[in-house]
C-alpha positions as CSV (number, residue, x, y, z in Angstrom):
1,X,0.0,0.0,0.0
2,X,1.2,3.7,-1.0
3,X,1.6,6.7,0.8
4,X,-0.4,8.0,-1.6
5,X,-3.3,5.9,-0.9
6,X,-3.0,6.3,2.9
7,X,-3.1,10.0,2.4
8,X,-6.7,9.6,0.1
9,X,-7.4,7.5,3.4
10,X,-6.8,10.2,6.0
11,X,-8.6,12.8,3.6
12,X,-11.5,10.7,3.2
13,X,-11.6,10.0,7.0
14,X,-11.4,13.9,7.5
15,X,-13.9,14.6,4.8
16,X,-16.8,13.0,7.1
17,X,-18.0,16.1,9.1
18,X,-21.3,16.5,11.1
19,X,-23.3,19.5,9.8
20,X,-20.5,20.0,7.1
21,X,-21.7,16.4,5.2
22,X,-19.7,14.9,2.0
23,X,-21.9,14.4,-0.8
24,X,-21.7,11.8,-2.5
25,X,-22.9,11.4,-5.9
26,X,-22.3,7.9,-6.8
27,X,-20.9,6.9,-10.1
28,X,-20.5,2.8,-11.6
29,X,-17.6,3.7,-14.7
30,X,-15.2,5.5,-15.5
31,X,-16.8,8.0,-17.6
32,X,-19.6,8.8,-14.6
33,X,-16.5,9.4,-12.1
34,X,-14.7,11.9,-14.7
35,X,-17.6,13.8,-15.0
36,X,-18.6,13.9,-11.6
37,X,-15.2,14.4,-10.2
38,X,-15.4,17.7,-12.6
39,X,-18.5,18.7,-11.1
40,X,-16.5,19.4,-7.7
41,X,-17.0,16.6,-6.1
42,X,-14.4,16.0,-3.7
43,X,-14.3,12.3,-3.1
44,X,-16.2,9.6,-5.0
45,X,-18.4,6.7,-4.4
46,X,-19.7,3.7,-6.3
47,X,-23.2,2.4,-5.7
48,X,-23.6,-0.8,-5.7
49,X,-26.8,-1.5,-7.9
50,X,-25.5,1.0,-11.0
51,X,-22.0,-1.4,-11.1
52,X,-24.1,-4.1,-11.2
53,X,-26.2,-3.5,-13.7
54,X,-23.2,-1.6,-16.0
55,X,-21.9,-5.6,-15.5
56,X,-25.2,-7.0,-16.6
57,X,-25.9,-8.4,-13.4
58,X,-28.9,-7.9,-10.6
59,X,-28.0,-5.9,-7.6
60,X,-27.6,-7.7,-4.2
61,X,-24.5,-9.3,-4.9
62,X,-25.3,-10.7,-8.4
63,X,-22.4,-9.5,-10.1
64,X,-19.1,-11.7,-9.5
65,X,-17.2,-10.3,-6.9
66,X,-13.8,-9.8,-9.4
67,X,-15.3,-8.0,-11.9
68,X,-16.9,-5.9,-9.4
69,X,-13.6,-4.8,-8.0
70,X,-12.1,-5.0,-11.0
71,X,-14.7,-2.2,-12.2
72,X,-13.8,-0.5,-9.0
73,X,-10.0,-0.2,-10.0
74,X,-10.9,1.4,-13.2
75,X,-13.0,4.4,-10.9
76,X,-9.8,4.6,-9.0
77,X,-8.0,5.2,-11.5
78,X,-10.3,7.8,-13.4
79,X,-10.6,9.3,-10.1
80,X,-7.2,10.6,-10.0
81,X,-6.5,12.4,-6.7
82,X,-9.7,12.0,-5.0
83,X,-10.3,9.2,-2.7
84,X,-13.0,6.4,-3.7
85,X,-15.2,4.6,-1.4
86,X,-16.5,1.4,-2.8
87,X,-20.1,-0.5,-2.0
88,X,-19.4,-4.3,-1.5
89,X,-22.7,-4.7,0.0
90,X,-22.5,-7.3,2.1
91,X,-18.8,-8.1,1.6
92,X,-18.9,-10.9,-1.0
93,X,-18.2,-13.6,1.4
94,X,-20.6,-16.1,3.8
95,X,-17.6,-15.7,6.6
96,X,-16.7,-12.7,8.5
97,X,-12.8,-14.5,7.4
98,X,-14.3,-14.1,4.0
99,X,-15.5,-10.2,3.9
100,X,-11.6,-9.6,6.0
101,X,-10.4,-11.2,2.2
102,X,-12.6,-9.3,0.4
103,X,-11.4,-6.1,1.9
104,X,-7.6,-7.3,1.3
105,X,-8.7,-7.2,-2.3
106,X,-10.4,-4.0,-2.0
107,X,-7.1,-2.4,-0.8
108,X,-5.3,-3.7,-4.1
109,X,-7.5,-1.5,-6.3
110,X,-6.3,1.5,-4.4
111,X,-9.8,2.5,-3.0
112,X,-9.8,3.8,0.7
113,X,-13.6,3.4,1.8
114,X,-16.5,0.4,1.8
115,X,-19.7,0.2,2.7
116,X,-20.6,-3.2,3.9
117,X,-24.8,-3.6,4.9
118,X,-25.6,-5.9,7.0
119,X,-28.1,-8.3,5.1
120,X,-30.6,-8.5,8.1
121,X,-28.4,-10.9,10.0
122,X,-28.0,-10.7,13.5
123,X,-26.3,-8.1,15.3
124,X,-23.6,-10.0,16.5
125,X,-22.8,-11.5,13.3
126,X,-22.9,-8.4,11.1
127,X,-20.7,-6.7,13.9
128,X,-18.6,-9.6,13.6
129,X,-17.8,-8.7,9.5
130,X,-17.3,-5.1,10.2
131,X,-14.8,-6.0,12.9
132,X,-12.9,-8.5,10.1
133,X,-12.8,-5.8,7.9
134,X,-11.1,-3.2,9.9
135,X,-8.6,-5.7,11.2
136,X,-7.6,-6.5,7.1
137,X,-7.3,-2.7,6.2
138,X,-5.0,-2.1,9.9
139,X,-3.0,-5.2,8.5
140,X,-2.5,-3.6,5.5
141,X,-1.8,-0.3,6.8
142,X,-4.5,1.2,5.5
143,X,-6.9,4.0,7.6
144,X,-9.8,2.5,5.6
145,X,-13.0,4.6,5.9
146,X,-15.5,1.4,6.9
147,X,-19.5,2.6,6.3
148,X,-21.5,0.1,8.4
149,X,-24.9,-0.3,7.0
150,X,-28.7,-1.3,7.6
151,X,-31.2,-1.6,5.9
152,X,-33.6,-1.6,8.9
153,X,-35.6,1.7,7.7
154,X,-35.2,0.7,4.2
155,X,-37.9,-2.1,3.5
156,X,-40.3,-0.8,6.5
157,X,-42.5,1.6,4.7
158,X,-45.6,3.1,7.2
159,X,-43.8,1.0,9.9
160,X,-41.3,3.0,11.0
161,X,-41.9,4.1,14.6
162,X,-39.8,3.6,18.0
163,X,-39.2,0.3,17.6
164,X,-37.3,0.7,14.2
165,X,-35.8,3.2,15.7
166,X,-34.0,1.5,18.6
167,X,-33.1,-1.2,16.2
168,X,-31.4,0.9,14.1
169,X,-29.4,2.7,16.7
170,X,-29.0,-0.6,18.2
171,X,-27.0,-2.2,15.5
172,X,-25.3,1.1,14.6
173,X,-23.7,1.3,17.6
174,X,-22.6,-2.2,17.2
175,X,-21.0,-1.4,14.2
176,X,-19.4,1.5,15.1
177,X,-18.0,-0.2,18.3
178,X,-16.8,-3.3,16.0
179,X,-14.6,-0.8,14.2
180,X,-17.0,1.1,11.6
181,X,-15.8,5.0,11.4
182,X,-19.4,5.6,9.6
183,X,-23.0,4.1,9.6
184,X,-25.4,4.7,6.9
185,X,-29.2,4.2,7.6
186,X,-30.8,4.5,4.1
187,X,-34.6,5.1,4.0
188,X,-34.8,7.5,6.4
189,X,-36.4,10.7,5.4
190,X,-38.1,12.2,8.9
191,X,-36.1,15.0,10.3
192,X,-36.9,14.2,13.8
193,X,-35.7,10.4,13.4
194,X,-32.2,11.8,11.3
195,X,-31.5,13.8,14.5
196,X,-32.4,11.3,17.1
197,X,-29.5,8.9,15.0
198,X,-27.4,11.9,14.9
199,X,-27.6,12.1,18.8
200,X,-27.5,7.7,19.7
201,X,-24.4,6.9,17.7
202,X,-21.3,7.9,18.2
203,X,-20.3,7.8,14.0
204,X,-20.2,10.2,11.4
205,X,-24.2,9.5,10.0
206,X,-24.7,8.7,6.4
207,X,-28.0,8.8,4.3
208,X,-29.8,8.2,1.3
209,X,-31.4,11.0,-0.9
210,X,-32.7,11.9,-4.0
211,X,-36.0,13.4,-5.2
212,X,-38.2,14.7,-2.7
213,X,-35.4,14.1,0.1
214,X,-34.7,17.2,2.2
215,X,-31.8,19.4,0.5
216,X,-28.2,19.4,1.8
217,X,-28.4,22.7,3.9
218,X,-31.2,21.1,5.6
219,X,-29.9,17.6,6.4
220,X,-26.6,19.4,7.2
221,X,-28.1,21.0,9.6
222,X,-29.6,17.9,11.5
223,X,-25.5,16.9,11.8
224,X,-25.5,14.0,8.7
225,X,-22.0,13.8,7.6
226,X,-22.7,12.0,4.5
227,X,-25.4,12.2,1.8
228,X,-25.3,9.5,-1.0
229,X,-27.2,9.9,-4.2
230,X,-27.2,5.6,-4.3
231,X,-27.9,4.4,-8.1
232,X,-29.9,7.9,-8.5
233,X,-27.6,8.8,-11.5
234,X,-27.4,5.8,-12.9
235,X,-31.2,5.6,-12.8
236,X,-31.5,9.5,-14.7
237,X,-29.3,8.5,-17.1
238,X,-30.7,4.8,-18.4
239,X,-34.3,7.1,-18.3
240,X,-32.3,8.8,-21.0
241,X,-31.4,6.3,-22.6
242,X,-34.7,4.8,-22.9
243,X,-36.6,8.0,-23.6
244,X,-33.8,8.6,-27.1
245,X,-34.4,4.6,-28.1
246,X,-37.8,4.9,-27.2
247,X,-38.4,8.1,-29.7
248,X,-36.4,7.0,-32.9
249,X,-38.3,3.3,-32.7
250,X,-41.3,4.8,-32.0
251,X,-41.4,8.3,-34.2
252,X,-38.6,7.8,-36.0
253,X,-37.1,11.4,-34.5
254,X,-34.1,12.7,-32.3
255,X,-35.1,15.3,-30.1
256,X,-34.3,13.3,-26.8
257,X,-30.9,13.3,-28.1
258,X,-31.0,17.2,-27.8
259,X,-28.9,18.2,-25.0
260,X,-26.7,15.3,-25.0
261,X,-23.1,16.0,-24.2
262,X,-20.4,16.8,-26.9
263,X,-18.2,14.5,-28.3
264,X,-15.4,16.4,-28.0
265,X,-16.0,17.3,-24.1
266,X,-16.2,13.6,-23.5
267,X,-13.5,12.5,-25.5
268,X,-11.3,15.0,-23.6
269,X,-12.2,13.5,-20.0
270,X,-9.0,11.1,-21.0
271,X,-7.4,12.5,-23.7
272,X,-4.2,13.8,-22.5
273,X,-3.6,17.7,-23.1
């Protein structure tokens, strides 16, 4: 492991700032973390679902686990100087021995953050992964930024309440305390139940937004320190995609190509000036 790559480590680490949060707009190829990087973003993520399906493969671990981190390598590498935090969802392994290899692998690529969810299996287990992972990245030398995750508020719908609550701050702060330095609770969109994880776990907070979310001053203000677009780009652009195919199949006209991006802009994102 490189200097280099424990310095994107220590500004990644240092990037993750209650009330001042890193957004996150996630990209799946090298092309999405050019442009995005060039957007001022000042680190970059992948998202699990858009890699997948730029592999042709489901999300929820469908893809094959090399290609998915071989994929990852190629973001690195487009990234440049910013650091890249990779989703592995649930590490890519059955064994807590297995996600610790996983992460080794990670490492190789030159990325300095995951995100590892924890499938809905018990606390203790899913603690127990987060805890192999952040012993494989302090073997290696490596301050990897580790993004503990559950999905608790996620699938719940209308049933969020006090009880999903405590079970998300429950597990939370068993991840933090197995060695995550972040914990992401996607699906939550109430203000009062952002703060109330804010205030229960002692880690950086990480959510989920996209249309209709509240806007980055706002969630800033509640203390997140991370907001993640998740496949939302991905999403817009296959919608384009589809609308353009859609149109010259259908009418036989262009006009959804209108507004597309030059050539020439594109072509420069890795032509060397």
């Amino acid at each position: 492991m490189t200097v280099e790559q424990r310095e994107k480590a220590r500004v990644l680490r240092e990037l993750h700032r209650p009330g001042e949060p890193l957004v996150l707009a996630n990209v799946w190829d090298a092309t999405s973390a050019r442009l995005v990087a060039a957007a001022g973003a000042r680190a970059l993520a992948t998202a699990s679902a858009s890699v997948s399906w730029a592999l042709g493969s489901a999300d929820g671990e469908g893809a094959d686990r090399s290609r998915v981190l071989a994929q990852t390598e190629l973001i690195v590498r487009a990234a440049g100087p910013l650091p890249v935090t990779a989703d592995l969802e649930s590490g890519f392994a059955e064994t807590a021995a297995g996600v610790g290899g996983t992460v080794e692998a990670l490492l190789a690529t030159g990325a300095v953050g995951v995100n590892l969810e924890d499938g809905g299996r018990p606390v203790a287990e899913a603690a127990e992964r987060i805890a192999a992972a952040r012993a494989a990245a302090d073997a290696a030398g490596v301050p990897l930024f580790v993004n503990g995750r559950t999905d608790v508020f996620l699938h719940a719908g209308s049933a969020a309440g006090a009880e999903l609550l405590d079970e998300a701050v429950t597990r939370l702060r068993a991840y933090a305390e197995a060695g995550a330095d972040g914990v992401f609770a996607p699906g939550v969109s109430d203000p009062a139940v952002i703060a109330a994880l804010v205030g229960a776990v002692p880690a950086p907070l990480n959510v989920l937004a996209g249309p209709g979310s509240r806007s980055v001053p706002e969630l800033a203000a509640l203390g997140v320190a991370r907001i993640s677009l998740g496949p939302g780009l991905a999403k817009a652009a296959y919608a384009a995609v589809r609308r353009a195919a859609e149109e010259v199949y259908g009418d036989g006209t262009y006009s959804a190509l209108d507004g597309g991006l030059d050539y020439g802009e594109l072509q420069g994102l890795f032509v060397s000036r």
